[in-house]
BALOBA-1460 file (C-alpha; in Angstrom, 3 decimals):
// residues 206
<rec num="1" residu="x" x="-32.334" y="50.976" z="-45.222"/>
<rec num="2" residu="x" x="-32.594" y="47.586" z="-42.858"/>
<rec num="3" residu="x" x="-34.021" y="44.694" z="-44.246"/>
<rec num="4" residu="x" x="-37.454" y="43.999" z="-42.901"/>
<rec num="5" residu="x" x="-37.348" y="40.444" z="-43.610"/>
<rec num="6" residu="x" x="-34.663" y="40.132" z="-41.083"/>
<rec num="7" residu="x" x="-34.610" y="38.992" z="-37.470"/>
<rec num="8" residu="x" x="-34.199" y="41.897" z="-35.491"/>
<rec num="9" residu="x" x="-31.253" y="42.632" z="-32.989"/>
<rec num="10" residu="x" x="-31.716" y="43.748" z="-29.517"/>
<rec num="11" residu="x" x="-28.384" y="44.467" z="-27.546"/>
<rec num="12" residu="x" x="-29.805" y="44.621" z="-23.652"/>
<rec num="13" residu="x" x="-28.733" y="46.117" z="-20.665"/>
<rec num="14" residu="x" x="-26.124" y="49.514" z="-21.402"/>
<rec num="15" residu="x" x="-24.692" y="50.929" z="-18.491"/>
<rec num="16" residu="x" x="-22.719" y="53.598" z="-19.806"/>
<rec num="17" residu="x" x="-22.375" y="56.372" z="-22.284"/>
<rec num="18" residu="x" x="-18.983" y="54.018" z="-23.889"/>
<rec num="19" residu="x" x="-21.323" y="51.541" z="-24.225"/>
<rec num="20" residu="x" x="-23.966" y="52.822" z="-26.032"/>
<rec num="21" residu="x" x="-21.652" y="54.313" z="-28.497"/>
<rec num="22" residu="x" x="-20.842" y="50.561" z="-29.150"/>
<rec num="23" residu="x" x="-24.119" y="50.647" z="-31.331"/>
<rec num="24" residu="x" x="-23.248" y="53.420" z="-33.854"/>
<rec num="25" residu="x" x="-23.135" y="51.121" z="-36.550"/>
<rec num="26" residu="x" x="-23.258" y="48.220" z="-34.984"/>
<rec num="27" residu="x" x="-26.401" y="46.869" z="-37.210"/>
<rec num="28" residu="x" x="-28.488" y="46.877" z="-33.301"/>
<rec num="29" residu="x" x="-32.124" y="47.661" z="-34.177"/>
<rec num="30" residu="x" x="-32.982" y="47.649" z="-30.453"/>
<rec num="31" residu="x" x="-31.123" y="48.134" z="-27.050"/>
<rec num="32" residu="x" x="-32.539" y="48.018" z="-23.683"/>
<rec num="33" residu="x" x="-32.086" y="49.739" z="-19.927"/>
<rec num="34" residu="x" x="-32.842" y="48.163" z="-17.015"/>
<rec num="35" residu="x" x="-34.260" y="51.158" z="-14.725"/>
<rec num="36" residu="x" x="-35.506" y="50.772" z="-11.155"/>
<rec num="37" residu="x" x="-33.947" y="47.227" z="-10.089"/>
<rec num="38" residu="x" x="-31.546" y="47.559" z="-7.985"/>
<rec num="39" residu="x" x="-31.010" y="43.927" z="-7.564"/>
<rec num="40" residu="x" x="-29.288" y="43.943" z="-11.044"/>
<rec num="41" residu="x" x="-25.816" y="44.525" z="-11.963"/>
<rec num="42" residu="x" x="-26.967" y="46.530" z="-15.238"/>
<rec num="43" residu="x" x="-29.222" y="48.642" z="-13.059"/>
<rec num="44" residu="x" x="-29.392" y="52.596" z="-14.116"/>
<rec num="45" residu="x" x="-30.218" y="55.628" z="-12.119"/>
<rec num="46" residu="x" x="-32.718" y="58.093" z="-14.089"/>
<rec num="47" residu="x" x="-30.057" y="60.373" z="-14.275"/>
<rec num="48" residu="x" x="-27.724" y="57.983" z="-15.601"/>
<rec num="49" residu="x" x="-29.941" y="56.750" z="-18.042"/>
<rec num="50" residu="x" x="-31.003" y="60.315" z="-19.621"/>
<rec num="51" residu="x" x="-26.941" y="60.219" z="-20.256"/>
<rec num="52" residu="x" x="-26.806" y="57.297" z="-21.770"/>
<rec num="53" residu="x" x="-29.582" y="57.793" z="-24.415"/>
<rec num="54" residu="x" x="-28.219" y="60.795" z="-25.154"/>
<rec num="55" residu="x" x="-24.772" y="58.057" z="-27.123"/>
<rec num="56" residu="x" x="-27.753" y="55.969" z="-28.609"/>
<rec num="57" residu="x" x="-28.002" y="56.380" z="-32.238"/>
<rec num="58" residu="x" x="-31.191" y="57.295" z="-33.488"/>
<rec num="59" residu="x" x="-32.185" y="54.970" z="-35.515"/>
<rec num="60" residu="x" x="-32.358" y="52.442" z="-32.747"/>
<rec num="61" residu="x" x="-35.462" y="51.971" z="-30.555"/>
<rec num="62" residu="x" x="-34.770" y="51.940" z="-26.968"/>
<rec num="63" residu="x" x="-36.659" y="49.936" z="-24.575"/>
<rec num="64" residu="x" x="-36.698" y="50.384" z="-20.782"/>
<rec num="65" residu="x" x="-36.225" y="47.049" z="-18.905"/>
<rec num="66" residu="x" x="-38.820" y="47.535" z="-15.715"/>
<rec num="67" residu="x" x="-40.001" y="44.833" z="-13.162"/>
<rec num="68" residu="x" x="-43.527" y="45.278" z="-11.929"/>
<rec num="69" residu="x" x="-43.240" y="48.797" z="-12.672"/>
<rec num="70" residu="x" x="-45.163" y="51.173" z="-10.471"/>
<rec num="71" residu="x" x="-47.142" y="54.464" z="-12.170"/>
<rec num="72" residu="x" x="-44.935" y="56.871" z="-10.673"/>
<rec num="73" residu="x" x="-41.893" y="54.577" z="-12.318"/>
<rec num="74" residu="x" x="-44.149" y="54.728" z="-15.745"/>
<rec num="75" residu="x" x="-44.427" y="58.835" z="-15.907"/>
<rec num="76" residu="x" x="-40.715" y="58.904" z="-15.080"/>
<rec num="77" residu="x" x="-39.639" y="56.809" z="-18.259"/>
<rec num="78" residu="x" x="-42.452" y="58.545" z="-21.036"/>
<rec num="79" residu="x" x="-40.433" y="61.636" z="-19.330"/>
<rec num="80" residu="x" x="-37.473" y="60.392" z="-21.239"/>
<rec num="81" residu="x" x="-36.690" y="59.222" z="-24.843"/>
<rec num="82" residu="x" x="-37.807" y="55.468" z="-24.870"/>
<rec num="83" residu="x" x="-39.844" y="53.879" z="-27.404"/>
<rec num="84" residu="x" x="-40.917" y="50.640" z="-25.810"/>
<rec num="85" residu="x" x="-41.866" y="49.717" z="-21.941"/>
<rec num="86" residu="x" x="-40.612" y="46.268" z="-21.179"/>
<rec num="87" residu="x" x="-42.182" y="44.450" z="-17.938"/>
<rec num="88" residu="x" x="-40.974" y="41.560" z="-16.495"/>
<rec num="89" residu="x" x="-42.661" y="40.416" z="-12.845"/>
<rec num="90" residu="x" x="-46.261" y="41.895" z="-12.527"/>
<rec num="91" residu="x" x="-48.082" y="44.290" z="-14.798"/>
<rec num="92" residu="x" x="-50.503" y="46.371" z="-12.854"/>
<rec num="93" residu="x" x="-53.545" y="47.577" z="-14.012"/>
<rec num="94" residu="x" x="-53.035" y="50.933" z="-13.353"/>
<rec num="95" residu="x" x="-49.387" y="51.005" z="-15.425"/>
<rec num="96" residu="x" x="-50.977" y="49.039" z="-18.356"/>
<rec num="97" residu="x" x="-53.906" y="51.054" z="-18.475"/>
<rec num="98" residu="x" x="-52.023" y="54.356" z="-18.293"/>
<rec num="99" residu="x" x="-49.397" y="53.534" z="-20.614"/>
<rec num="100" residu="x" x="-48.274" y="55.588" z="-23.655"/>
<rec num="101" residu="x" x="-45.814" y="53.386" z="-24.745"/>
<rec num="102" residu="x" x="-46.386" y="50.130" z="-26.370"/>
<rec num="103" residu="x" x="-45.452" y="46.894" z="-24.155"/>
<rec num="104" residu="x" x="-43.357" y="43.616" z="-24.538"/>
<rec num="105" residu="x" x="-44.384" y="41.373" z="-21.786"/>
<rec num="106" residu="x" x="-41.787" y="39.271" z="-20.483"/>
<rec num="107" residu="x" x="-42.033" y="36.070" z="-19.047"/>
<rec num="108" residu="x" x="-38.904" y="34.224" z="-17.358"/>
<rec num="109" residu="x" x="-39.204" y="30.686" z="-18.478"/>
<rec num="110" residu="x" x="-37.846" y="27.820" z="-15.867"/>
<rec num="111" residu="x" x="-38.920" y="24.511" z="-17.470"/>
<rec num="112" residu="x" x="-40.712" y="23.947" z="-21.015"/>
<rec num="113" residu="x" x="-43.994" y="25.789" z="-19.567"/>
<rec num="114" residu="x" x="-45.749" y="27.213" z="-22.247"/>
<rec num="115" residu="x" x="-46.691" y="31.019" z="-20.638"/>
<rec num="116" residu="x" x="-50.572" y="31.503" z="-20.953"/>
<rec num="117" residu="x" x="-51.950" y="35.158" z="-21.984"/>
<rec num="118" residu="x" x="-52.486" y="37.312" z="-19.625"/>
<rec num="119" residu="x" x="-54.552" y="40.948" z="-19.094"/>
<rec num="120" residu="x" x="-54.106" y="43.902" z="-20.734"/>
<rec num="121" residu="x" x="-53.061" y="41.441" z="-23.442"/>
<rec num="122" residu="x" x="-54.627" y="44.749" z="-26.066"/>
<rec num="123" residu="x" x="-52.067" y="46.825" z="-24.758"/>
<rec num="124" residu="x" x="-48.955" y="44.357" z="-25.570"/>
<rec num="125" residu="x" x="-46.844" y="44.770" z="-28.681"/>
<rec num="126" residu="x" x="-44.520" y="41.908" z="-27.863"/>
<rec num="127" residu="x" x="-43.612" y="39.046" z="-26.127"/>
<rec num="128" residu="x" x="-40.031" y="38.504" z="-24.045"/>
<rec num="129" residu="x" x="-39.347" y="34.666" z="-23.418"/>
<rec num="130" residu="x" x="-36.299" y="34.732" z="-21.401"/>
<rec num="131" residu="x" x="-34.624" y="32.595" z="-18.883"/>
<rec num="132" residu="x" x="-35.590" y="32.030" z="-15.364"/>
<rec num="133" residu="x" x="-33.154" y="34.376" z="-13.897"/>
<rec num="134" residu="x" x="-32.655" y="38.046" z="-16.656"/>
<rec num="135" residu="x" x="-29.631" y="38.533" z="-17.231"/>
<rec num="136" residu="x" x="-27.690" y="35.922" z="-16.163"/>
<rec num="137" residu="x" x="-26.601" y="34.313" z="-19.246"/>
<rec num="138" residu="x" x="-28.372" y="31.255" z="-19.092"/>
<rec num="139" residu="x" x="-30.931" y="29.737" z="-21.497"/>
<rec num="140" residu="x" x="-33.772" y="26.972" z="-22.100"/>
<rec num="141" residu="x" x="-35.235" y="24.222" z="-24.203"/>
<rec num="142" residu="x" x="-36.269" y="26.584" z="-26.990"/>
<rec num="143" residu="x" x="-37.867" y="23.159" z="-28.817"/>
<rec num="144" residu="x" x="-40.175" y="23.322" z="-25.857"/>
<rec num="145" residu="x" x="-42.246" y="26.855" z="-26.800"/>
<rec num="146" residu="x" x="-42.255" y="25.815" z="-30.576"/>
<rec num="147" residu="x" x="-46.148" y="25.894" z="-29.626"/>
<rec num="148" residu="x" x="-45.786" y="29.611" z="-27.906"/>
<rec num="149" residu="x" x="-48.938" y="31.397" z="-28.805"/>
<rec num="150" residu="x" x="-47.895" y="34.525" z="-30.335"/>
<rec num="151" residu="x" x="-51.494" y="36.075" z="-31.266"/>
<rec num="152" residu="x" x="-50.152" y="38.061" z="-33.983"/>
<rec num="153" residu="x" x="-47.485" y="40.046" z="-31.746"/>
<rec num="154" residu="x" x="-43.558" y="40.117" z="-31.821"/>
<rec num="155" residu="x" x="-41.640" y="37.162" z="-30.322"/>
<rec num="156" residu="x" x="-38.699" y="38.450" z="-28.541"/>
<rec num="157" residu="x" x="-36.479" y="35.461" z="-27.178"/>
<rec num="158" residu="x" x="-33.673" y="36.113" z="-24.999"/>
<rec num="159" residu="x" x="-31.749" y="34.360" z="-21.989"/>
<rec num="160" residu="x" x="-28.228" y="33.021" z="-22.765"/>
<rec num="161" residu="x" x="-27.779" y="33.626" z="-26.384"/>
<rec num="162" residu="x" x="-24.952" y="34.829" z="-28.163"/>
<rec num="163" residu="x" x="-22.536" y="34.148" z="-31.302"/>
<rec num="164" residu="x" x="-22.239" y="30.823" z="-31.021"/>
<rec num="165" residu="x" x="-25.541" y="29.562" z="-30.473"/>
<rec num="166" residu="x" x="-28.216" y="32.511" z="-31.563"/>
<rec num="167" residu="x" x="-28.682" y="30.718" z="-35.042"/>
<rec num="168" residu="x" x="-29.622" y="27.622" z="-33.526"/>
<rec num="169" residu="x" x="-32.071" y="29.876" z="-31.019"/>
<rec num="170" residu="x" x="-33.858" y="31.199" z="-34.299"/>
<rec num="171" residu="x" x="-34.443" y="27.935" z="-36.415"/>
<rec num="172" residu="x" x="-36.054" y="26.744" z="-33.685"/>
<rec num="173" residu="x" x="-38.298" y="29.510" z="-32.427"/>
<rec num="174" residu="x" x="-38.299" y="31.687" z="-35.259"/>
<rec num="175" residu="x" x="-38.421" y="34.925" z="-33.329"/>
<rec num="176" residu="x" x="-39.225" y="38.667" z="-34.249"/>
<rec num="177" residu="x" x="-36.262" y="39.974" z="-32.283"/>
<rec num="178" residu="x" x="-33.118" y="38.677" z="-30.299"/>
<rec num="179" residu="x" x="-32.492" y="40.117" z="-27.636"/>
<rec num="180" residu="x" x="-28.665" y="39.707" z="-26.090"/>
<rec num="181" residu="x" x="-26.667" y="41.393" z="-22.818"/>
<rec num="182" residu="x" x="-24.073" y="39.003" z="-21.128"/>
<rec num="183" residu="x" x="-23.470" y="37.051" z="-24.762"/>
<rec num="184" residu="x" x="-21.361" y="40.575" z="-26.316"/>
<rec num="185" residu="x" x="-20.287" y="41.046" z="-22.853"/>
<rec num="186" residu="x" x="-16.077" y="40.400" z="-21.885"/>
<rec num="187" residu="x" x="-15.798" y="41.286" z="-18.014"/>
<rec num="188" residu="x" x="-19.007" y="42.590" z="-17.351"/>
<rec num="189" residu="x" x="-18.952" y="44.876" z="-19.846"/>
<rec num="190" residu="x" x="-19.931" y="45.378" z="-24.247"/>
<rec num="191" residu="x" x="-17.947" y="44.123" z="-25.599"/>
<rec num="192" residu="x" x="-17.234" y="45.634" z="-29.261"/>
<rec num="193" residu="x" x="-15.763" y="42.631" z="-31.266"/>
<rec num="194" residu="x" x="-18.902" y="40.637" z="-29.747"/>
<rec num="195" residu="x" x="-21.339" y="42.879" z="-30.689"/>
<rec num="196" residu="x" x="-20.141" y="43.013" z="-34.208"/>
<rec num="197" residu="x" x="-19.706" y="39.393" z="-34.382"/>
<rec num="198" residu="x" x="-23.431" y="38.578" z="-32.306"/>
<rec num="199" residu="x" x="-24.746" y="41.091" z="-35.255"/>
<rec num="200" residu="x" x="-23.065" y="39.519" z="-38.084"/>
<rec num="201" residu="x" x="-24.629" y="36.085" z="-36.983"/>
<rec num="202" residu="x" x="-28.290" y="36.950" z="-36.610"/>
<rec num="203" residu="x" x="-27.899" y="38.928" z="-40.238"/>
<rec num="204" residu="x" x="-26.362" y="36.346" z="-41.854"/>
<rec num="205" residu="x" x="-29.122" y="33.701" z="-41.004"/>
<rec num="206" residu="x" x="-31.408" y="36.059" z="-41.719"/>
């Protein structure tokens, strides 16, 4: 059984079937697909995805990385076996209205602005702080959202973490979950070694 006290792993953006059986044992509590964005690298067809869920382990919640999802993007994913709907860009108020699936709003942080709530805010389970551009690797002044509102909901941080600097990331945010995709990545792809290592890191401060 996982220790609830700890701080909680997401590994982001799979793109294959190898990599999701990365996580079998891996100590991942989450792990994320990015689905209908095709201006990402880590971008997954529906059919690809259904294959790649199929090499998650079970006891890890998987969360579908969206931007401004639309409803007919929404039915697609409660189609399929995801736990959590993550939105970065807009959330309409037809998607967050219909939704079945609890929400982490994300918000893609460029300076030290502090992001104010927004609607639907009833509907949202989470919080994503990440950097200005997803994915890229990059992060920001964490110091600078030490006064980040989280009204009671998970704090998620991401953008640019990984071994090296994730502990650093946590004393001074103190988030729910971290969330990590180029950090365990070697050549564009998971990286095992990194994963384990990323893992180890967050668990041991924890």
């Amino acid at each position: 059984m996982k220790d609830e006290s700890l701080v909680k792993v997401k590994i982001c953006g799979l793109t294959s079937t190898k990599e999701a059986s990365l996580l079998y044992k891996s100590g991942a509590d989450y792990t994320g697909l990015v689905l209908f964005y095709e201006k990402s690298r880590r971008n997954n067809t529906v059919a690809n995805a259904w294959q790649i869920l199929r090499y998650v382990p079970r006891e890890i919640q998987r969360v579908a990385v969206t931007v401004s999802p639309t409803l007919e993007q929404l039915k697609l994913i409660e189609q399929m076996d995801f736990h959590i709907l993550q939105v970065h860009g807009e959330l309409r108020e037809e998607v967050a209205k219909a939704a079945g699936l609890p929400i982490w709003r994300a918000y893609n942080i460029s300076g030290g602005e502090i992001p104010a709530p927004g609607a639907y805010d009833e509907k949202i389970t989470g919080y994503v702080l990440d950097g200005a551009v997803p994915g890229a690797g990059r992060s920001f002044d964490w110091s600078a959202l030490a006064d980040f509102d989280r009204r009671g909901k998970k704090l998620i941080l991401a953008g640019g973490l990984k071994a090296d600097n994730v502990c650093q990331a946590i004393e001074a945010l103190h988030p729910d979950v971290v969330d990590v995709s180029s950090g365990v990545e070697t050549d564009g792809g998971k990286d095992a070694a990194k994963i384990k290592e990323f893992v180890r890191k967050v668990k041991q401060y924890g």
